[in-house]
Backbone of each chain as ProteinMPNN parsed JSONL, in Angstrom:
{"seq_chain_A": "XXXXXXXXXXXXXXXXXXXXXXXXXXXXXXXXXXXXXXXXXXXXXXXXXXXXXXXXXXXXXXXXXXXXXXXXXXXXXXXXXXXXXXXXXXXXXXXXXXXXXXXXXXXXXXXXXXXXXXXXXX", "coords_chain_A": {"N_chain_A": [[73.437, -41.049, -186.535], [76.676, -41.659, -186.845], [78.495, -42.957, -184.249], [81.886, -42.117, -184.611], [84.994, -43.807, -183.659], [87.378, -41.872, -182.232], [91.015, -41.444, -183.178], [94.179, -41.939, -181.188], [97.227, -39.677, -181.195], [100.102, -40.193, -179.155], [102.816, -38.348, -178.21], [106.355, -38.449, -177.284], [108.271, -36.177, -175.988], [110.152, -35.763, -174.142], [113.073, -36.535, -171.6], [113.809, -39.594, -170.158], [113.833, -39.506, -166.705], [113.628, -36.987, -165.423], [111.84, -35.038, -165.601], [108.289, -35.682, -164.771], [107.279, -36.01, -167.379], [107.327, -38.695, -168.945], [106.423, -40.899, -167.612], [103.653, -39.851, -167.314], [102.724, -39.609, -169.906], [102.743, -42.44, -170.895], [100.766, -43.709, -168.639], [98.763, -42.078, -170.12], [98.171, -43.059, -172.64], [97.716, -45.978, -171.71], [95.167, -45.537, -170.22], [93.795, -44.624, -172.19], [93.915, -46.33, -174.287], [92.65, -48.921, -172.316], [90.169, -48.193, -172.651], [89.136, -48.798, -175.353], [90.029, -47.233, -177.464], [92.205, -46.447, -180.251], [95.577, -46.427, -180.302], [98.728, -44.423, -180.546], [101.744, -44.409, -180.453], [104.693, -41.964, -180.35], [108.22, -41.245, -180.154], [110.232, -38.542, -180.424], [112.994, -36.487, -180.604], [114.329, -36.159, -177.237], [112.737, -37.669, -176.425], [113.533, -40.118, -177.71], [115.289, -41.242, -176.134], [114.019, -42.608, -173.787], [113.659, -44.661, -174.64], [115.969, -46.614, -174.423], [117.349, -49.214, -173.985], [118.368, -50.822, -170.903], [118.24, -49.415, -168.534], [118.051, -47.896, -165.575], [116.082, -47.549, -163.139], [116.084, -47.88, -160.534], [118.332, -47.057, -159.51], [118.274, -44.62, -159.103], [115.982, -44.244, -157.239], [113.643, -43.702, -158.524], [110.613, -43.716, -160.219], [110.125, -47.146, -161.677], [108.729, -46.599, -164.546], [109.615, -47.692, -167.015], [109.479, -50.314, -166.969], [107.238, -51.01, -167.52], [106.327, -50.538, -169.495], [106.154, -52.729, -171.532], [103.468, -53.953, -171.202], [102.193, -52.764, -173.345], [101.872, -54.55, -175.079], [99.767, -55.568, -174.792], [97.793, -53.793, -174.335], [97.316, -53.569, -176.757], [98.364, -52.101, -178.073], [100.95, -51.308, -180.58], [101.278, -49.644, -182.629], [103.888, -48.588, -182.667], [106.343, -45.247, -182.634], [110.019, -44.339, -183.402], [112.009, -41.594, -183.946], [114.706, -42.025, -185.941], [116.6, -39.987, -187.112], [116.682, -38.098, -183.981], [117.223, -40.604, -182.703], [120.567, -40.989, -184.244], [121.186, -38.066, -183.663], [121.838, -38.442, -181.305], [123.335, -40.396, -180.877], [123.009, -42.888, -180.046], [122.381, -46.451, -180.037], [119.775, -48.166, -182.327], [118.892, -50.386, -180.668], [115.901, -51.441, -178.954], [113.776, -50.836, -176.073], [111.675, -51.367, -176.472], [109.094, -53.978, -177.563], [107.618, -53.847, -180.186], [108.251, -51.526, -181.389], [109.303, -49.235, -184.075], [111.756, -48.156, -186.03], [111.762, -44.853, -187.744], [112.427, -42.272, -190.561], [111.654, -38.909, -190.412], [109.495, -38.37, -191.964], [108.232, -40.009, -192.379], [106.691, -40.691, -189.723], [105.646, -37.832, -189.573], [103.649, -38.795, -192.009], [102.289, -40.474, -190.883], [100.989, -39.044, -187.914], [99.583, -37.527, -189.532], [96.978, -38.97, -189.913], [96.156, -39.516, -187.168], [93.521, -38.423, -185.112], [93.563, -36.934, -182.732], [96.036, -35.547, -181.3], [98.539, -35.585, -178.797], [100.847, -34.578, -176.658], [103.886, -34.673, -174.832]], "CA_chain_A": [[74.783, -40.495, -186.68], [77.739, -43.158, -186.257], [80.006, -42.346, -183.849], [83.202, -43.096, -185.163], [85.752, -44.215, -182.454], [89.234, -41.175, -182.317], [92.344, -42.161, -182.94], [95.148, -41.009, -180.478], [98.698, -39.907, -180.865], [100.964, -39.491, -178.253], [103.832, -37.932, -178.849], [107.122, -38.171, -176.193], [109.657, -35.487, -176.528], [111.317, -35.55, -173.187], [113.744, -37.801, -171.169], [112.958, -40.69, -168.886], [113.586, -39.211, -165.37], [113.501, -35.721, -164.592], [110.173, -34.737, -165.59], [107.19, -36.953, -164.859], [106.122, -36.328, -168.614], [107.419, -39.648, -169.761], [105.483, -41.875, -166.965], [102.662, -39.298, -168.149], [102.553, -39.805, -171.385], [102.579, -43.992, -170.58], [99.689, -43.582, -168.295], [97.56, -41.486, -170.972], [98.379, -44.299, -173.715], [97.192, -47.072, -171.14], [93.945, -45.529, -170.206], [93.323, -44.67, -173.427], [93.426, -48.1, -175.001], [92.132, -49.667, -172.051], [88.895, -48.222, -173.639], [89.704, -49.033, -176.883], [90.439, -46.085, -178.446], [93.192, -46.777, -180.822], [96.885, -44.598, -180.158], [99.622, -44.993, -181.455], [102.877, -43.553, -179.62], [106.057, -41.372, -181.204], [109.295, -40.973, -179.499], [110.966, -37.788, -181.195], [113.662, -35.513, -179.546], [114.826, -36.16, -176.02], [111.864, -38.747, -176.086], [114.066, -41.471, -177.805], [116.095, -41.585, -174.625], [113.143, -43.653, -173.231], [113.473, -46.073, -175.595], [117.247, -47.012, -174.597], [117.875, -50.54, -173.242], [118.941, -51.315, -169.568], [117.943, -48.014, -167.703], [117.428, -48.574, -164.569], [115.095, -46.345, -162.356], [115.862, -47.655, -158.786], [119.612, -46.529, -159.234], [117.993, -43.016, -158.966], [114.677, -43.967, -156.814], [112.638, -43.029, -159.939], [109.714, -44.829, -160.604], [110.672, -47.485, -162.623], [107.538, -47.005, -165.806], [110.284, -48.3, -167.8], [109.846, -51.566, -167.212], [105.679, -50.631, -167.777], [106.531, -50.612, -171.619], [105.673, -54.293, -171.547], [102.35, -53.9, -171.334], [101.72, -52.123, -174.508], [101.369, -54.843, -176.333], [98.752, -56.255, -173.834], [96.802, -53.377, -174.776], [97.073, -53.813, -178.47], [99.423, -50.698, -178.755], [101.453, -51.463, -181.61], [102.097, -48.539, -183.676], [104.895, -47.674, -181.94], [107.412, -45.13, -183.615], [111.133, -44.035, -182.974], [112.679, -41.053, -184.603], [115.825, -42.366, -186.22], [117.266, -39.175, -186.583], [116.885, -38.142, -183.144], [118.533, -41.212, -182.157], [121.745, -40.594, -184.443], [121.838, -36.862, -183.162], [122.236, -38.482, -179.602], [124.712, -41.109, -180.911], [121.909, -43.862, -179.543], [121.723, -47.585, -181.312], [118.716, -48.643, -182.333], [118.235, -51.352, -180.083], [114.599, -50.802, -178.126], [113.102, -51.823, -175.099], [110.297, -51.309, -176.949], [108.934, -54.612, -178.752], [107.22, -53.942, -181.267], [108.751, -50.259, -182.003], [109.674, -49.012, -185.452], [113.166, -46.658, -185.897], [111.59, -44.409, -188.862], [112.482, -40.839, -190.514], [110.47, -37.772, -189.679], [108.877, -38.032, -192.982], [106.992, -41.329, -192.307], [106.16, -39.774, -188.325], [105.016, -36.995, -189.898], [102.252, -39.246, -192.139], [101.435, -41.395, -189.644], [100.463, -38.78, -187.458], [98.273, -37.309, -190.119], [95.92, -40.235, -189.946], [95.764, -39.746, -185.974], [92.429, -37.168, -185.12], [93.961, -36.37, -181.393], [97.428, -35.574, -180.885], [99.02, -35.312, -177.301], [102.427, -34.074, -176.903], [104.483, -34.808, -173.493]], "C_chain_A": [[75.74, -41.522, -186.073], [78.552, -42.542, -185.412], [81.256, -42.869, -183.792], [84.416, -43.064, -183.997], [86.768, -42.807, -183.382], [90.33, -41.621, -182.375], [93.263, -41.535, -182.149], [96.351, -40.868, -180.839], [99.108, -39.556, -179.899], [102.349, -39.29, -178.287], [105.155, -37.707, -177.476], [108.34, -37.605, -177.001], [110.425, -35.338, -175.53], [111.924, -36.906, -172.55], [113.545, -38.389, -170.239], [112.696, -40.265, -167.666], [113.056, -38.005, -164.726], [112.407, -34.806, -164.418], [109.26, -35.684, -165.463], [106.704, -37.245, -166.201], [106.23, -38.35, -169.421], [106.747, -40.978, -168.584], [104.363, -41.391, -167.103], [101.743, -40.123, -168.962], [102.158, -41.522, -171.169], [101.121, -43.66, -169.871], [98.42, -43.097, -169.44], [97.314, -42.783, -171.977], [97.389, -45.494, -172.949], [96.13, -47.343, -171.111], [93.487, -45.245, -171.475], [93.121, -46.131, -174.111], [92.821, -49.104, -174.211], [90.363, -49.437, -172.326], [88.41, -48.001, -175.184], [89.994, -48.187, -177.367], [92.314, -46.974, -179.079], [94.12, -45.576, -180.763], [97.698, -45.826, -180.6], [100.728, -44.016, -180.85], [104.259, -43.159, -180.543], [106.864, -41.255, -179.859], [110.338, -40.066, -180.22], [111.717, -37.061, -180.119], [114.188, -36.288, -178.384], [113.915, -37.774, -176.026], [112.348, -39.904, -176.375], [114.678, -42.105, -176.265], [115.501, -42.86, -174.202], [113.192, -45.094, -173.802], [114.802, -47.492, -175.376], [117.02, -48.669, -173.879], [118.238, -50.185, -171.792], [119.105, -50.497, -168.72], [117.486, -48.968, -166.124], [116.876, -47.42, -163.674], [115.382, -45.886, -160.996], [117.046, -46.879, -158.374], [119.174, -44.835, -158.903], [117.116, -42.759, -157.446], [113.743, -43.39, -157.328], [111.667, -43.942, -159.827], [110.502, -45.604, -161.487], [109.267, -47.698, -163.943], [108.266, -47.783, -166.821], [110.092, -49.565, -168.223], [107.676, -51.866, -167.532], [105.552, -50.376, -169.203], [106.101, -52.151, -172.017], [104.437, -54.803, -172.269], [101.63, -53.326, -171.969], [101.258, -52.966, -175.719], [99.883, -55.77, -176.143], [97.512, -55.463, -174.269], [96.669, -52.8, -176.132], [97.402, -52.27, -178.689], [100.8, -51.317, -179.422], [101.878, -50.942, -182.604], [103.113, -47.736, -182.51], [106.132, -46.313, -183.038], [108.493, -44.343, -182.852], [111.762, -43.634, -184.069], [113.99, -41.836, -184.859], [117.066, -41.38, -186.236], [117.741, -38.703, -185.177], [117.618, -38.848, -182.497], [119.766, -41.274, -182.575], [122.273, -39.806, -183.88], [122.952, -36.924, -181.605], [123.171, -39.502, -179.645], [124.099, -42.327, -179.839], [121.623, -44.87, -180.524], [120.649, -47.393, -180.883], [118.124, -49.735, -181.219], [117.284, -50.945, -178.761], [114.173, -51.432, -176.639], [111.796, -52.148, -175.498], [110.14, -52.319, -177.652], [108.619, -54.22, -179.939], [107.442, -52.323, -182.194], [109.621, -50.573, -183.507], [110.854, -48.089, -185.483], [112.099, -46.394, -187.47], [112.106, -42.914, -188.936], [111.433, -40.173, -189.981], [109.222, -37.505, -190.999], [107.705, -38.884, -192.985], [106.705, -41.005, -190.613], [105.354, -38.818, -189.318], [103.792, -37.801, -190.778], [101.656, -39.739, -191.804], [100.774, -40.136, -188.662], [99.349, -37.611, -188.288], [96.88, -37.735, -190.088], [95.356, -40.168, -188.102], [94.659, -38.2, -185.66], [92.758, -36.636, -183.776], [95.529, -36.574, -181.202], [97.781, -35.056, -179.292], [100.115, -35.139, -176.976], [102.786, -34.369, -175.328], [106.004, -34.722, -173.595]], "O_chain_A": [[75.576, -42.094, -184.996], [79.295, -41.633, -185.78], [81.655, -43.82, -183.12], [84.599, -41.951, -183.505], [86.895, -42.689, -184.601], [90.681, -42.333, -181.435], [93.257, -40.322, -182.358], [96.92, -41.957, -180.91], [98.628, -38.509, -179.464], [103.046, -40.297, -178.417], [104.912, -36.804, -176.675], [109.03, -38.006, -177.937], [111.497, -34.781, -175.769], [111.515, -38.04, -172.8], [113.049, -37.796, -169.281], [111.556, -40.448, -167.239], [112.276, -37.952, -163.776], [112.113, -34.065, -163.48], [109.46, -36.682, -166.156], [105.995, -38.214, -166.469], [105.429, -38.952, -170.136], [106.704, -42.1, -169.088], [103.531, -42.298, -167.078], [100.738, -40.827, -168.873], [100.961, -41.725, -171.371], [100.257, -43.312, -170.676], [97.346, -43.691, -169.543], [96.242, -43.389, -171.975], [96.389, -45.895, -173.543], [95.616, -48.397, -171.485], [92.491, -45.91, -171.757], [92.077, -46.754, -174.306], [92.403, -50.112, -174.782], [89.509, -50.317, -172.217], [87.625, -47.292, -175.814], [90.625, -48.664, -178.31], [93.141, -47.695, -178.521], [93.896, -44.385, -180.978], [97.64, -47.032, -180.837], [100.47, -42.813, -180.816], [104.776, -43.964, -181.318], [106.354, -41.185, -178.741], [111.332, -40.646, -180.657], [111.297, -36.965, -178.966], [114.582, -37.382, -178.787], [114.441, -38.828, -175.669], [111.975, -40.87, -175.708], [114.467, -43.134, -175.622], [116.096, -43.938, -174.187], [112.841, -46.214, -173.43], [114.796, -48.649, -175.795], [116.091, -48.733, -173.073], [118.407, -48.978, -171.622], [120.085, -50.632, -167.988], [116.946, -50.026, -165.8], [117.476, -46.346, -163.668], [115.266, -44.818, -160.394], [117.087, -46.199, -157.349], [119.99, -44.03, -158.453], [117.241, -41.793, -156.693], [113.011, -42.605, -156.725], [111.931, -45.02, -159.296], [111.446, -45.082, -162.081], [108.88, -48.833, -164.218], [107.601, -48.548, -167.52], [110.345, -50.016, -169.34], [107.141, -52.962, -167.696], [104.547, -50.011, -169.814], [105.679, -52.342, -173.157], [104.248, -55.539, -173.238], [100.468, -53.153, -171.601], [100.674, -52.65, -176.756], [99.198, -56.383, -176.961], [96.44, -56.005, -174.537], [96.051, -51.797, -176.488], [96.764, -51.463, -179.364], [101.658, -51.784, -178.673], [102.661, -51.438, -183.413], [103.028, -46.714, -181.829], [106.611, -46.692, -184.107], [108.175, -43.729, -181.833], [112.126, -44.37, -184.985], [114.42, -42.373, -183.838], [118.156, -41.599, -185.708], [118.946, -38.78, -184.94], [118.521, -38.404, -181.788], [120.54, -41.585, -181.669], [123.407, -39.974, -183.433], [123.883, -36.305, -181.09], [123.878, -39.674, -178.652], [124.779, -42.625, -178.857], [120.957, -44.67, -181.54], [120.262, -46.864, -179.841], [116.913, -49.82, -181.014], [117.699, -50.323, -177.783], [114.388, -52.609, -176.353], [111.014, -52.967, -175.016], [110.833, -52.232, -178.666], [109.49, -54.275, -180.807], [106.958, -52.046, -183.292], [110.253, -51.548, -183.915], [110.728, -47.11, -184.749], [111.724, -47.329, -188.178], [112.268, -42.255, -187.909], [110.522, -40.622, -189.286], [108.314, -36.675, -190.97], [106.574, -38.651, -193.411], [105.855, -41.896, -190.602], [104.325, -39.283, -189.809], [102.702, -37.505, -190.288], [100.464, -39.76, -192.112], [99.566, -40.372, -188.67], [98.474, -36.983, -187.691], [95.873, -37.036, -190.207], [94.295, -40.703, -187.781], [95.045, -37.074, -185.975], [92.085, -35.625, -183.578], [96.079, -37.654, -180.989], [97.169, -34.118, -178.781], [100.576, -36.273, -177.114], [101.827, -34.271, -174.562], [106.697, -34.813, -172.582]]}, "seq_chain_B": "XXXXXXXXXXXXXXXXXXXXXXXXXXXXXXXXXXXXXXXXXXXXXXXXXXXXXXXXXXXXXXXXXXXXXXXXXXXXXXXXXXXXXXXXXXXXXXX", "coords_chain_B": {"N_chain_B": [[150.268, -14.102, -154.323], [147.778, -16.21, -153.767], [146.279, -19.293, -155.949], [143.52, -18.199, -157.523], [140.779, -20.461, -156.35], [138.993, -22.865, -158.407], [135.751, -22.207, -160.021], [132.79, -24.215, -160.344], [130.752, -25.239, -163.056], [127.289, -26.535, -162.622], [125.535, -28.687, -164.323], [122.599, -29.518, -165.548], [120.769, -30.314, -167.198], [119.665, -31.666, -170.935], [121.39, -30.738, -173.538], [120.32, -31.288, -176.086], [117.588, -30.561, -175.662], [117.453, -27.915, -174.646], [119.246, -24.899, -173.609], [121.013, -24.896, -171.997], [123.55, -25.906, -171.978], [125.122, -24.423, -173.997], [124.531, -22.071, -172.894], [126.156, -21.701, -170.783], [129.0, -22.849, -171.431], [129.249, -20.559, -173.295], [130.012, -18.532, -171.407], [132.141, -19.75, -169.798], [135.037, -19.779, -167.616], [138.61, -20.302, -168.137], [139.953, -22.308, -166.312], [137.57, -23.075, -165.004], [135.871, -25.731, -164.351], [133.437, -28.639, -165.175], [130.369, -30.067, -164.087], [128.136, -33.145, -165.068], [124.853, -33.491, -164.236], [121.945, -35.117, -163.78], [119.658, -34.807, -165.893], [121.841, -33.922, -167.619], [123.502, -35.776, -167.854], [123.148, -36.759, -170.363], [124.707, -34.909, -171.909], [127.209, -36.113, -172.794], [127.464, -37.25, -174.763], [127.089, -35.065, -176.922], [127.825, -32.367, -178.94], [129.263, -30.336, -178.286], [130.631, -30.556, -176.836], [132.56, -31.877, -177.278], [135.059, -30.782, -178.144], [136.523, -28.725, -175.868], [138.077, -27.685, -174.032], [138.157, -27.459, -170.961], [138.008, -29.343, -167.484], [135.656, -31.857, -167.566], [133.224, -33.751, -165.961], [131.284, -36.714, -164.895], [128.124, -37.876, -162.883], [127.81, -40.694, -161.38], [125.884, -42.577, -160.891], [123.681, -41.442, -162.099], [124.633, -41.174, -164.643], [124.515, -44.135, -164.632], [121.863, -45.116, -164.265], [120.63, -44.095, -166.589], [121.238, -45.465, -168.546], [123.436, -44.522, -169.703], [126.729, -44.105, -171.707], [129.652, -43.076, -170.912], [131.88, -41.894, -172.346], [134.778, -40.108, -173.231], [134.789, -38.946, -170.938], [135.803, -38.156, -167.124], [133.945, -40.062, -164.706], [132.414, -39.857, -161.901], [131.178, -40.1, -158.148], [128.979, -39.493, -155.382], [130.34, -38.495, -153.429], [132.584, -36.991, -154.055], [131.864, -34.952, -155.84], [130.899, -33.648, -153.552], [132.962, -32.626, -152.614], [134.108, -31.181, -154.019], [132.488, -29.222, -154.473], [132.858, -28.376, -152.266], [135.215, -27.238, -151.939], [135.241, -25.576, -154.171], [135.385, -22.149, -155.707], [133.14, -20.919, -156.492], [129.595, -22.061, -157.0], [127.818, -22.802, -160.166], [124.594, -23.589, -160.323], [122.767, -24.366, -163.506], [120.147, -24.852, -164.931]], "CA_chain_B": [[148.557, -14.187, -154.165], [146.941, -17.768, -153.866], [145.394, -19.029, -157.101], [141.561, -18.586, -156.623], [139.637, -22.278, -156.556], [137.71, -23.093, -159.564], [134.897, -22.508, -160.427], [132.477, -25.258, -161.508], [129.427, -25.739, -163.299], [126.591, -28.029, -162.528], [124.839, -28.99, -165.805], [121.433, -30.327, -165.278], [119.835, -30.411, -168.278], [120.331, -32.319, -172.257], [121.957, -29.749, -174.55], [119.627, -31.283, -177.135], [116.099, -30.203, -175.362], [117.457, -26.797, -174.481], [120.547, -23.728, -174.619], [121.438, -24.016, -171.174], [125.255, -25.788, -171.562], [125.288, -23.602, -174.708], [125.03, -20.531, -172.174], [127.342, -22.227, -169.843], [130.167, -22.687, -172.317], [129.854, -18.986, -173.272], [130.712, -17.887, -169.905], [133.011, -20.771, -168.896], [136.288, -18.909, -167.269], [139.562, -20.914, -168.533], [140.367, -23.073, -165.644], [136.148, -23.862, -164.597], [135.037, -27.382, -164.641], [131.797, -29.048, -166.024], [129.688, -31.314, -163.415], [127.167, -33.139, -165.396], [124.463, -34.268, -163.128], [120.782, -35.309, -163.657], [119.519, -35.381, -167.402], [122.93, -33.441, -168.384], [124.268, -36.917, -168.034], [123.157, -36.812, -172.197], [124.978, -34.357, -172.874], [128.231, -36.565, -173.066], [127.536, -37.148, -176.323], [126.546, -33.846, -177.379], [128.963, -31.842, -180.015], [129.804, -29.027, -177.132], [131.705, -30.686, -175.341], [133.895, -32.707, -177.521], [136.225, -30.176, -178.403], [136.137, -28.899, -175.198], [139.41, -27.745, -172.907], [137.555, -27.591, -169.427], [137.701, -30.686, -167.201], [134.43, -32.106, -167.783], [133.289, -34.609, -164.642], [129.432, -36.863, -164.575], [127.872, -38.288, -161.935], [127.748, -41.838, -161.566], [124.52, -43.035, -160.183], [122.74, -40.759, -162.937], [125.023, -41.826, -166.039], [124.274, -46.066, -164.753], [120.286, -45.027, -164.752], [119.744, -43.679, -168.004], [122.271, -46.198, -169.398], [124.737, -43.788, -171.02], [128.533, -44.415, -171.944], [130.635, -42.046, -170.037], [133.244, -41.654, -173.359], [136.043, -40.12, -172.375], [135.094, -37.858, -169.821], [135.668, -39.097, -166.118], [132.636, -40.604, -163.74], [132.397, -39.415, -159.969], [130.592, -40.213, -157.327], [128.531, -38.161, -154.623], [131.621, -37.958, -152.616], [133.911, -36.307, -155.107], [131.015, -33.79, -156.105], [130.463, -32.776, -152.697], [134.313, -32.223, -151.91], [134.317, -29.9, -155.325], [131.842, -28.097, -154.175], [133.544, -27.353, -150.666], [137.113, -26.586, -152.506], [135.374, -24.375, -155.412], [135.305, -20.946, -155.362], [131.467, -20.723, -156.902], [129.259, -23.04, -157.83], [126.758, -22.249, -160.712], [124.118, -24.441, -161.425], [122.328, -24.27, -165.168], [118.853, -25.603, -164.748]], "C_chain_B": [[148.25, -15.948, -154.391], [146.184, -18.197, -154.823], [143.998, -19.055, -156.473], [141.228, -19.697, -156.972], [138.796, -21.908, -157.602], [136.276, -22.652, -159.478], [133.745, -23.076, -161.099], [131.027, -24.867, -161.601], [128.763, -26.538, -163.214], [125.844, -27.944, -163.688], [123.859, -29.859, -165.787], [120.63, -31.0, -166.299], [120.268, -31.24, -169.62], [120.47, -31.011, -173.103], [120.522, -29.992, -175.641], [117.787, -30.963, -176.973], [116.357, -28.378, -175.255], [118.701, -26.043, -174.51], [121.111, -23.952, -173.035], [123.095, -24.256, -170.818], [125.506, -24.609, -172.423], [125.841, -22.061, -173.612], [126.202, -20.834, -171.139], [128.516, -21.734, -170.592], [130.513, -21.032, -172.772], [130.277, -18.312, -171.958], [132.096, -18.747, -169.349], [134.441, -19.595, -168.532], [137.414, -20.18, -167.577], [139.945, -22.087, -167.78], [138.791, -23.418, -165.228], [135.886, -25.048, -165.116], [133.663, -27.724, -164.625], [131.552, -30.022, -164.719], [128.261, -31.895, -164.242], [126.522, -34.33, -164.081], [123.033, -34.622, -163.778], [120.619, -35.861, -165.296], [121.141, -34.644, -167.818], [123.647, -34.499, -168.782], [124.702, -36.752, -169.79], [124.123, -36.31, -172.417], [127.005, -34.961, -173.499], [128.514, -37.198, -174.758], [126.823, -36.075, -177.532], [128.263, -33.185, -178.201], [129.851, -30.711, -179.479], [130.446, -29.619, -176.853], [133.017, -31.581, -176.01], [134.945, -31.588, -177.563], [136.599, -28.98, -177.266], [137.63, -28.979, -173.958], [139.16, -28.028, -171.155], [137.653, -29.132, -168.994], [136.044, -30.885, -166.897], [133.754, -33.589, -166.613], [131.537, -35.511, -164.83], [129.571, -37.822, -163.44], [127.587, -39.747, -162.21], [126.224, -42.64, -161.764], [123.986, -42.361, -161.588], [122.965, -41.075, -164.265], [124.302, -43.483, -165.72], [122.506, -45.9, -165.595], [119.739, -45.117, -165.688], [120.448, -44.607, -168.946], [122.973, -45.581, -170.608], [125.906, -43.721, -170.495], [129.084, -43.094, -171.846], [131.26, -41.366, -171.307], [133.996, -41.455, -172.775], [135.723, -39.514, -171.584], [134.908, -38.884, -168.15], [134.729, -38.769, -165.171], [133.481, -40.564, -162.53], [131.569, -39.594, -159.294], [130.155, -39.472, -156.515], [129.328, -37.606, -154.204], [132.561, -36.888, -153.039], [133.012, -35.195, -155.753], [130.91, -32.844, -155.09], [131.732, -31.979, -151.989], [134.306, -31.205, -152.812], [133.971, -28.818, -154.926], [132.367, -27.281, -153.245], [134.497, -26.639, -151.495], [136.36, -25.422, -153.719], [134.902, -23.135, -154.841], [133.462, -20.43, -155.149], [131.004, -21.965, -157.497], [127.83, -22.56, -158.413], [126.256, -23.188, -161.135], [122.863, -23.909, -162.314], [121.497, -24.88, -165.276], [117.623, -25.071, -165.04]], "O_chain_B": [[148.68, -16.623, -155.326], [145.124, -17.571, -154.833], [143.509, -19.592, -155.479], [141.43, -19.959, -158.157], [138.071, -20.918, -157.697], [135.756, -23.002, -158.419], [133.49, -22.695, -162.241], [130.293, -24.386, -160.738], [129.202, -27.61, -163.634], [125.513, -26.794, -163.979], [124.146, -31.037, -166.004], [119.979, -32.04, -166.191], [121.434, -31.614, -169.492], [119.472, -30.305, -173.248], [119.792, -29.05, -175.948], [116.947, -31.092, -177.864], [115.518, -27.621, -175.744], [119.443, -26.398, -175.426], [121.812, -22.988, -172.729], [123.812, -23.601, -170.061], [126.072, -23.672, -171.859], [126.863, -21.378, -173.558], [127.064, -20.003, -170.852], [128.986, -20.599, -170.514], [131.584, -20.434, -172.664], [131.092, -17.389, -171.975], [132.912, -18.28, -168.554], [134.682, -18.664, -169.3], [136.963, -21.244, -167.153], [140.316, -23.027, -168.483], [138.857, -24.634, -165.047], [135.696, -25.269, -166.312], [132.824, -27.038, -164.041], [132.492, -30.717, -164.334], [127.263, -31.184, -164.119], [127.004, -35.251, -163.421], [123.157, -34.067, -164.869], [121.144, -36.841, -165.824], [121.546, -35.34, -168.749], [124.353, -34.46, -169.79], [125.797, -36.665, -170.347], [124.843, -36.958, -173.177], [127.751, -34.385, -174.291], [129.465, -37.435, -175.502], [126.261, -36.297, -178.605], [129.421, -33.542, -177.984], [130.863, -30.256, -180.012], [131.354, -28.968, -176.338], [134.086, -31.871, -175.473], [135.808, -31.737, -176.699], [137.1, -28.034, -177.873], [138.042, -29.936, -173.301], [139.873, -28.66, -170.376], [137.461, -30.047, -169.795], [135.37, -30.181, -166.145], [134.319, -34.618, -166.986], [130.582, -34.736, -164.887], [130.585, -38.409, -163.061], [127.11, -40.015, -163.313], [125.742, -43.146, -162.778], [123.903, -43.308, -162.371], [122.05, -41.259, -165.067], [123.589, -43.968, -166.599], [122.062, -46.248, -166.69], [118.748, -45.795, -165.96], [120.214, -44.488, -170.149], [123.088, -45.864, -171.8], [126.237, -43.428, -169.346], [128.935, -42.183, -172.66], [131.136, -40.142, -171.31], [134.299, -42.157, -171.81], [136.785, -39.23, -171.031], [134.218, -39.89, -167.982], [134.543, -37.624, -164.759], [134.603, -40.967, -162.223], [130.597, -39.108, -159.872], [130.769, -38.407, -156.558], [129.422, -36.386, -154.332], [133.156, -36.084, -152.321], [133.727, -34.365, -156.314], [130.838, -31.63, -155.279], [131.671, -31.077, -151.154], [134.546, -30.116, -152.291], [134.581, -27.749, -154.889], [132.427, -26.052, -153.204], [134.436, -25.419, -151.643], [137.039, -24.457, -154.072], [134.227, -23.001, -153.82], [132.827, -19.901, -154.236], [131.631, -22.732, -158.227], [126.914, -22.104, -157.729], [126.769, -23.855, -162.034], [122.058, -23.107, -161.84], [121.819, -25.905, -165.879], [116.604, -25.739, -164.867]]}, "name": "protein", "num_of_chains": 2, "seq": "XXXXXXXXXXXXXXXXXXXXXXXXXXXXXXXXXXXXXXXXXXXXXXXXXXXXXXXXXXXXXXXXXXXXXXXXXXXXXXXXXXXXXXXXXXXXXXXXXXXXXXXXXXXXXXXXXXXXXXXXXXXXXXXXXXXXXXXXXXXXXXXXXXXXXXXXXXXXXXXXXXXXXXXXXXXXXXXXXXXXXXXXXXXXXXXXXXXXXXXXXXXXXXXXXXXXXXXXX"}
């Protein structure tokens, strides 16, 4: 019987500081691919937030995971995606901290995470 | 009679995750002012608040963080939050 490697999504719907989910959600992604499993991360809702440019963490005393987005592509996380809507609603350019992130509708999210066999929501 | 001191709201939260300026705004009393503080920062570009008679106030430190543009409403500092608070009548926060 083969055992076929899972694919992960992780899915961020909330905003950078006030809940831990979005240094979470980063952590799950990390360990996950640091044993290969293949994920693949969404940013819908509140979750674009994360995505914004030039946040800064310490101005709060937040962790800064922000600047822990880096290292996604270190661990060959690369399907990144970023509601587009969401970011109009919030009146948010496109421009990412995220390299290798995608702005897409909810229509191409939605088939991409068809293809993923574990979804994880934060 | 002495007018009574304001009453302000603190606004913690993003309009667009949850209802709770929504419930704010239905209660607001005519002269109450908005404090956005924490994630509410967002909601400066939220569709509530443009049109929007109340003086509407965010916190500084919390707008720089998340790197969001004030618009028009005017940025305050701890200082000027914590004097509000003394001078207002009530303070309700929405969290």
């Amino acid at each position: 019987m083969s055992h076929r490697v899972k694919s992960y999504a992780i899915i961020n719907t909330s905003a950078s500081f006030d809940s831990l989910k979005g240094k979470e959600s980063l952590d799950a992604a990390l360990i996950l691919a640091s044993y290969e499993m293949p994920v693949s991360l969404f940013f819908i809702g509140d979750g674009v937030y994360q995505t914004i440019n030039a946040q800064s963490a310490e101005t709060i005393q937040a962790k800064d995971y922000i600047a822990t987005f880096k290292a996604l592509g270190f661990y060959d996380i690369e399907d990144i995606y970023v509601c587009n809507d969401s970011l109009d609603a919030r009146n948010i350019a496109t421009t990412s901290v995220l390299a290798d992130a995608q702005c897409c509708d909810k229509h191409l999210i939605k088939s991409k995470l068809e293809h993923c066999d574990v979804v994880l929501t934060f | 009679m002495k007018p009574l001191p304001p009453t302000i709201h603190l606004i913690r939260t993003s309009a667009f995750a949850d209802n709770k300026l929504q419930l704010c705004i239905d209660t607001l009393g005519v002269n109450d002012e908005l404090f956005l503080l924490d994630d509410g920062t967002y909601n400066v570009n939220h569709a509530l608040l443009t049109n929007l008679s109340n003086p509407v106030y965010v916190l500084d430190e919390h707008l720089t963080s998340r790197a969001v543009s004030a618009a028009e409403f005017e940025v305050i500092n701890y200082v000027d939050l914590v004097q509000a608070t003394v001078k207002a009548g009530k303070v309700i926060t929405w969290q």
